[in-house]
N, C-alpha and C positions, 0 to 999 in steps of 0.2 A: 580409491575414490568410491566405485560401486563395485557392490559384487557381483559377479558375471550372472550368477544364478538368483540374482534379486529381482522379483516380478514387483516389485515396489514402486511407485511413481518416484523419478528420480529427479529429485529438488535442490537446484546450487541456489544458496543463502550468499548473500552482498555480503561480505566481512569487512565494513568500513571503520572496523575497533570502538564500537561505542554502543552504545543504548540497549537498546531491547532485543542484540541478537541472540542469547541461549535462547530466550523463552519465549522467540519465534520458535526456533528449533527444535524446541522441546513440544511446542507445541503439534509443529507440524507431522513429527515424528508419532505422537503420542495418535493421530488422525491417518496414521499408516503411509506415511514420507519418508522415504529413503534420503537423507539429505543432509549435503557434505556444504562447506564453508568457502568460498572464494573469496580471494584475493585479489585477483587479477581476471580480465576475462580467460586468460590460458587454463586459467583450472574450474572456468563452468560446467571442461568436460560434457560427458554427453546425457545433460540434464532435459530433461522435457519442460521446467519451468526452471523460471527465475521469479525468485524476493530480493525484493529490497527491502527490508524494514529501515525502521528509521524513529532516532532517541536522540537530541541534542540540536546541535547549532547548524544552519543549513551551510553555514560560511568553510565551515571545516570536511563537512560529507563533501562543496563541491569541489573542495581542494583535492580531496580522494580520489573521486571520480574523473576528473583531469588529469593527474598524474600516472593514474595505473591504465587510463586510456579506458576506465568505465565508460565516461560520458559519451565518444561513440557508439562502444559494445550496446549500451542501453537503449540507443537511438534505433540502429540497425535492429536490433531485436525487436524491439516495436512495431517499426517500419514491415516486417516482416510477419508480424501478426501471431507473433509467439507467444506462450503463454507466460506474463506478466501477471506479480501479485506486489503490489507497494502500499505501505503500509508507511503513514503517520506522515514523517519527509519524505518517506519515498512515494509519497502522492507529492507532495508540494513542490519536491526536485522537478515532476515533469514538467511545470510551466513554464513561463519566461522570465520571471522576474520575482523576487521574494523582498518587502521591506528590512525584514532582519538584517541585521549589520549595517544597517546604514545604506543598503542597497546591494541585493546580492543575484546575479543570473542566475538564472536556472537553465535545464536541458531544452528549453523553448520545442518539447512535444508536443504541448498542447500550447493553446493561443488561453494568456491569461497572467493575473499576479497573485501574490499570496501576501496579504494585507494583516497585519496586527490589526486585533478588534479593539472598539473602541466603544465601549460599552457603559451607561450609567447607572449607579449603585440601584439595587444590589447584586449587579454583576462582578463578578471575579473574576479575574486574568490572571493566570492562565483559567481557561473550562476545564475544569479538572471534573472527572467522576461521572457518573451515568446517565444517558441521555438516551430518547430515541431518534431512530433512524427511519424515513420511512422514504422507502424505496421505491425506482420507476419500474416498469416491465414486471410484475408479479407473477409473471408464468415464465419469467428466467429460471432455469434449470439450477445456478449457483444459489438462490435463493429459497430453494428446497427447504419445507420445514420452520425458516424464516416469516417470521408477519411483515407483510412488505409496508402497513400500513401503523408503526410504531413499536415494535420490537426495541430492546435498551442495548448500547454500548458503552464502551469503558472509553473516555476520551483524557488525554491531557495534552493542552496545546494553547498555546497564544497566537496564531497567526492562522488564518483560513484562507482559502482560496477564491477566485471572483476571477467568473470566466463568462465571456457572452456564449458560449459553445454550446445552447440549452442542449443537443443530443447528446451532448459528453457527461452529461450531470446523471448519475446513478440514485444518487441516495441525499436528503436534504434532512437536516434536524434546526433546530429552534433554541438559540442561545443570546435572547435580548435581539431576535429577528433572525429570519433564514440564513442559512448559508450552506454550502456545500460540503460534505460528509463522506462523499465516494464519486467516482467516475467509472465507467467502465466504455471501453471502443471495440467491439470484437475481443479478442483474449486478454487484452490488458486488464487488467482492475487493481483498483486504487482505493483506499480508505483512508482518510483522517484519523478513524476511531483505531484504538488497535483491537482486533480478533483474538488475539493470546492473552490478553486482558479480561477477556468478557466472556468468559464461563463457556458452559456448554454452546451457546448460542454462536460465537466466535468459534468454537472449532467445528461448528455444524458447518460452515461459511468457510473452513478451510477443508474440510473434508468435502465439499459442493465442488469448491473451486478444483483439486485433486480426480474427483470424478469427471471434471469437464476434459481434462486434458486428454488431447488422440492416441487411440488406440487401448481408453481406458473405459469401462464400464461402471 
């Protein structure tokens, strides 16, 4: 899993068999992440962070998440104020409730739903392609390097999240009207956009995020 002699931030990746997890991996790796692949919570092993990335249907990730007994592990780990990194559905898993599929729960972490947008031409659904993000707290340490005040990210996604939680809201961009882009609660953080996507600027934002974690410099 790790190796004993690895001073490397040690990162278990969600393996829920779908979307965007090599080039999470590859990304995170490439930003100085030691980081192996879970399946189960049994093989998070003795990881200092947890991702969940997330590429596809939220109906099928929460079927994963319930069977392999994720959706607690991921609650408890939250609850516990561990260092959490979710990306795309694994922002939108943490809320209560998703439209997709006709109606789909989520981990009810946060107080909130994730609505398909409804947008008139010449808006496109999915928001595919690059957008800015602009960010709260500009003297957050993860946001190193980052312009908190319109920086671009790589988005693709048809459903956004809508939360009254304004201190949970991180990051807001502008696609036919505001909506929410990131969260972050103490060690959690959450993105819509994906970071492995979006060039140097995404792995600034994963290597922030790696430097936050305890015991690390």
């Amino acid at each position: 899993m790790y190796s004993e002699n690895n001073d490397k931030p040690r990162v278990a990746l969600v393996d829920y068999g779908m979307g965007n997890l090599r080039s999470v991996q590859r990304a995170l790796e490439r930003v100085g992440a030691a980081v192996h692949l879970a399946q189960s919570p049994a093989q998070v092993g003795g990881a200092q962070a947890l991702v969940f990335p997330g590429q596809g249907a939220i109906m099928e990730t929460m079927r994963f998440l319930k069977a392999t007994g994720f959706d607690v592990f991921l609650k408890d780990w939250i609850a516990a104020d561990r260092p959490f990194f979710g990306v795309c559905l694994g922002l939108q898993a943490l809320f209560e409730f998703s439209e997709e599929g006709g109606g789909t729960p989520g981990l009810s972490i946060f107080k909130g739903q994730v609505r398909r947008f409804e947008l008139p031409q010449p808006y496109r659904i999915p928001h595919m392609g690059w957008n800015e993000v602009r960010f709260a707290n500009p003297a957050d340490p993860i946001l190193d390097g980052i312009a908190p005040q319109g920086d671009p990210f790589y988005f693709v996604h048809s459903y956004r999240v809508v939360t009254d939680e304004k201190p949970l809201v991180w990051g807001v961009t502008d696609y036919g009207g505001e909506f929410v882009s990131a969260v972050r609660r103490g060690n959690c953080v959450a993105t819509q956009f994906h970071p492995e996507k979006s060039q140097m600027k995404g792995l600034r934002l994963y290597q922030n995020f790696l430097h936050s974690l305890p015991n690390l410099s």
